[in-house]
Wavefront OBJ file of the C-alpha trace (Angstrom):
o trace
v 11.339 -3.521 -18.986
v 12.462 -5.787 -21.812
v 11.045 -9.393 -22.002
v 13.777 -10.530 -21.792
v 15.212 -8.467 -18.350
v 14.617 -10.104 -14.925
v 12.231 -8.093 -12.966
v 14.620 -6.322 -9.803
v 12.295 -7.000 -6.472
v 13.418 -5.320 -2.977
v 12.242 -7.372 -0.051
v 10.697 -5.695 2.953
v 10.039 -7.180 6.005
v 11.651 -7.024 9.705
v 11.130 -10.655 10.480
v 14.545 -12.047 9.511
v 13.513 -15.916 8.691
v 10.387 -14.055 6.588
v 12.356 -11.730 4.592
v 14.923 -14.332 3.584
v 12.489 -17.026 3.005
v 11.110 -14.494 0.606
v 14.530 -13.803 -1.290
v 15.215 -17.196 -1.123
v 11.473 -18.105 -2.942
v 12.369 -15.084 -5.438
v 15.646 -16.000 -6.378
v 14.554 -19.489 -7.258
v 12.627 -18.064 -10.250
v 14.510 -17.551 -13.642
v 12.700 -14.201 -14.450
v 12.911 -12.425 -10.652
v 15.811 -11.363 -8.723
v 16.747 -9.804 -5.634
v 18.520 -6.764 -5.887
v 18.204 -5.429 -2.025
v 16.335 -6.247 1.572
v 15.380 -3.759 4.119
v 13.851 -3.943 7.656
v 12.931 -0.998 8.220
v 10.999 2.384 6.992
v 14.367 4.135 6.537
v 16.214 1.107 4.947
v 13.667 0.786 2.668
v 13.909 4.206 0.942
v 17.116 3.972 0.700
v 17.601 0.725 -0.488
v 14.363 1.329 -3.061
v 16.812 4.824 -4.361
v 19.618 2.838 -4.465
v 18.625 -0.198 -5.875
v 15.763 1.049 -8.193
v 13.611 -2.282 -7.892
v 10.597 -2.819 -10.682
v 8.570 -4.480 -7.561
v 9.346 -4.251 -3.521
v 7.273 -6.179 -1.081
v 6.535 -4.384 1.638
v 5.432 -5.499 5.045
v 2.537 -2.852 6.216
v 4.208 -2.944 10.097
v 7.645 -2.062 10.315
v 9.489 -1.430 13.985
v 10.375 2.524 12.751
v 6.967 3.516 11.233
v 4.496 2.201 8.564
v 5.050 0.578 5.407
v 2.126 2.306 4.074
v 4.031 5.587 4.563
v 7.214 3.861 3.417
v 5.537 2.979 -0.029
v 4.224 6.477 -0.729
v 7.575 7.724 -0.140
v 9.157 5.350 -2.888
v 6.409 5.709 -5.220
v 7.218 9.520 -4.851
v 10.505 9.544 -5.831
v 9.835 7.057 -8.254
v 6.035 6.543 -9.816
v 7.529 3.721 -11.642
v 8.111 1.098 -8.679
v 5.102 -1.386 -8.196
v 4.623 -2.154 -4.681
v 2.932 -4.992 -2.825
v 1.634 -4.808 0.674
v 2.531 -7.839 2.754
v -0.398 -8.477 5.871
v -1.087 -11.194 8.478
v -4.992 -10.043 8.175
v -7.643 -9.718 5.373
v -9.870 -7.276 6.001
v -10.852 -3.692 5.668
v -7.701 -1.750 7.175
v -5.418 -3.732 4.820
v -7.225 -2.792 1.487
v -7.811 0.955 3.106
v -4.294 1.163 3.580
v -3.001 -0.750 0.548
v -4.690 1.802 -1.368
v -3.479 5.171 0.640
v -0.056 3.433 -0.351
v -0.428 3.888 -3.753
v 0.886 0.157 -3.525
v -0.871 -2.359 -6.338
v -2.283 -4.995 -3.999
v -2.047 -6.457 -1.189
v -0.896 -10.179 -0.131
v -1.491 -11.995 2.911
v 1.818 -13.925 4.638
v -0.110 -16.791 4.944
v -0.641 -17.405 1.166
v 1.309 -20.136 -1.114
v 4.273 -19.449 -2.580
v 3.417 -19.988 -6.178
v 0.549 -17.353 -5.306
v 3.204 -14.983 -4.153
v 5.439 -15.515 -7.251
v 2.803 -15.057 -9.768
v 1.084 -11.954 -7.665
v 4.787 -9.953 -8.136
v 4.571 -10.675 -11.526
v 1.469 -9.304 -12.366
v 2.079 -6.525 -10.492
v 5.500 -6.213 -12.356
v 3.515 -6.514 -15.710
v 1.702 -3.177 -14.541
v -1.591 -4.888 -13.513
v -3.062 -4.324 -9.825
v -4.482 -6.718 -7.718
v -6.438 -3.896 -6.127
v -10.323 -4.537 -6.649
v -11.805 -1.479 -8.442
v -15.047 -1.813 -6.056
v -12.574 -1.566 -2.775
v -11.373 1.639 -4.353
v -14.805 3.156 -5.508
v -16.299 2.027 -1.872
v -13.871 4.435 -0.029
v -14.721 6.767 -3.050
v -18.598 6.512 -1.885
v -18.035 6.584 1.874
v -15.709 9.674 1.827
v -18.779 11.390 -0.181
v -21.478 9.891 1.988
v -19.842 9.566 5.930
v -21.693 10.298 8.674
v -21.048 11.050 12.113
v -20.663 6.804 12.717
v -18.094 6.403 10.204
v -14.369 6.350 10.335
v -13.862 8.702 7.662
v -15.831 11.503 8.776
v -12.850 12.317 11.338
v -11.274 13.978 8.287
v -11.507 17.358 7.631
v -12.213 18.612 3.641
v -8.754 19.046 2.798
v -7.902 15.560 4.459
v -11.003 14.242 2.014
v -9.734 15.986 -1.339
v -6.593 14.169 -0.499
v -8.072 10.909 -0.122
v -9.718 11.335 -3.209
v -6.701 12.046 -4.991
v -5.074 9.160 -3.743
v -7.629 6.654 -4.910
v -6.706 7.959 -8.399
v -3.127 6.525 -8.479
v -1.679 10.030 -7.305
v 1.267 10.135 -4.904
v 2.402 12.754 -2.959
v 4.260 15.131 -5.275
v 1.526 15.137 -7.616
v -1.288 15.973 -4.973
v 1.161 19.007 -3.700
v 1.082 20.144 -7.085
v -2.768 20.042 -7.452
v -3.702 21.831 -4.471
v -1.320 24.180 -4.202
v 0.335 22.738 -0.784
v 4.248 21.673 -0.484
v 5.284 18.051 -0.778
v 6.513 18.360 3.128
v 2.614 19.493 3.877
v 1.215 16.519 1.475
v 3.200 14.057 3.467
v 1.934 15.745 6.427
v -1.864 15.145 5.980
v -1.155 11.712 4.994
v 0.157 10.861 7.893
v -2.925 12.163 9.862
v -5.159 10.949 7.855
v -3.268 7.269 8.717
v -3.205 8.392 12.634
v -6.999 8.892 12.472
v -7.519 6.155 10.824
v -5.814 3.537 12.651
v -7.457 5.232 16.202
v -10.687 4.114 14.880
v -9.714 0.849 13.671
v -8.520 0.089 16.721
v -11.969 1.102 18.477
v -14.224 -0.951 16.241
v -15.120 -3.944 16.352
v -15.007 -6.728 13.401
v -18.408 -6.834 13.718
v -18.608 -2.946 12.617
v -16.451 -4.181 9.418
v -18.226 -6.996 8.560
v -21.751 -4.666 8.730
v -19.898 -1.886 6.350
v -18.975 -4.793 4.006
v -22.559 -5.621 3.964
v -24.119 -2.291 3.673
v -21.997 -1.379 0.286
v -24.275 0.171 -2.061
v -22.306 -1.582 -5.006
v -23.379 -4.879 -4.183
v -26.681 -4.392 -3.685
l 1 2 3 4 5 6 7 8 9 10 11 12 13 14 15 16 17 18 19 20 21 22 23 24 25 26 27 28 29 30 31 32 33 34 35 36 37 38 39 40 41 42 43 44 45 46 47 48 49 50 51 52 53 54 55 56 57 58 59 60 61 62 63 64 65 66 67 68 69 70 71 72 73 74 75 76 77 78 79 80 81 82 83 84 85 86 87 88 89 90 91 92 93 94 95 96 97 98 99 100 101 102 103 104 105 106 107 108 109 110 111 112 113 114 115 116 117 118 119 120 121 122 123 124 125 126 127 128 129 130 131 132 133 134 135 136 137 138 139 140 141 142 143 144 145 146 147 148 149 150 151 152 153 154 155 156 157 158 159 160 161 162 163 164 165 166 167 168 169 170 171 172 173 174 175 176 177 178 179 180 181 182 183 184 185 186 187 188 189 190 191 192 193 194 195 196 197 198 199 200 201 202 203 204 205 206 207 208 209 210 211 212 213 214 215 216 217 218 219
């Protein structure tokens, strides 16, 4: 993008008074602008062909699916769209599935504005907000999970995936590694989301907050 282009954001969200407060904070700035909305998994894609935004923020829950699964899709058709998760909760699940996105971070709807603004241009800019430690921590515990842990549901091929994922890959490019069809790719993802929201839903935050503690990176 030239310096001198406004950056072209898609808003995602199904809450009506949240998605157009957003637009309305985005269009206030001289170098962003709105090209589309969407409230839904579907809308989104299309709007994201149609429009071709530099940046969409994405709510993770949407009423027809997830937004995780939404993001892959538009970073699959085009590598070149940045995409920011939108969450009401900090924790585990939302970096987890920030990063099976392929998105660039992650922001919570509670955040300022100005914190919003500046976080869409960075990620416009090409930088991610993504910690590399959150990414090299699934990294470890898909290498080292035991019986206890929610990874070690997934099966080797589910694993490879993973992997693949954490390095920036999106679904066409995995299908083309392994040998598997794009259909097939999209497939496993999806599973490996299903299994992974099961168990988040059966732990407890204590569980989380013990994993965060127990990261061999920070000791």
């Amino acid at each position: 993008m030239a310096t001198n282009e406004k950056l072209k954001i898609l808003i995602v969200d199904d809450h009506d008074i949240v998605r157009k407060g957003l637009a309305m904070l985005v269009s206030r700035q001289e170098d962003l602008f709105v090209v589309a909305e969407a409230g839904t998994v579907v809308e989104a894609v299309k709007k994201a062909r149609e429009s071709v935004p530099d940046v969409v923020v994405m709510d993770i829950r949407l009423p027809d699916g997830s937004g995780i699964e939404a993001c892959r899709d538009i970073r699959d058709d085009n590598p070149d769209i940045k995409v920011l998760m939108l969450t009401s909760y900090s924790d585990e699940k939302a970096s987890i599935g920030s990063i099976m996105a392929g998105a660039s971070g992650y922001l919570l709807k509670e955040i300022r504005s100005q914190e919003i603004v500046d976080a869409i241009r960075q990620v416009g800019s090409g930088q991610s907000l993504l910690e590399p430690t959150a990414i090299a921590n699934i990294l470890e515990r898909v290498k080292r999970s035991d019986e206890k842990d929610v990874l070690a549901q997934l099966t080797e091929q589910e694993r490879n995936i993973i992997k693949l994922i954490t390095e920036g890959q999106t679904n066409r490019e995995i299908a083309g590694k392994i040998n598997l069809s794009n259909k097939t790719v999209k497939n496993h993802v999806s599973d490996i989301l299903g299994k992974l929201e099961v168990s988040w839903h059966s732990q407890t935050a204590a569980f989380l907050a013990e994993r965060r503690g127990n990261r061999e990176f920070n000791s």
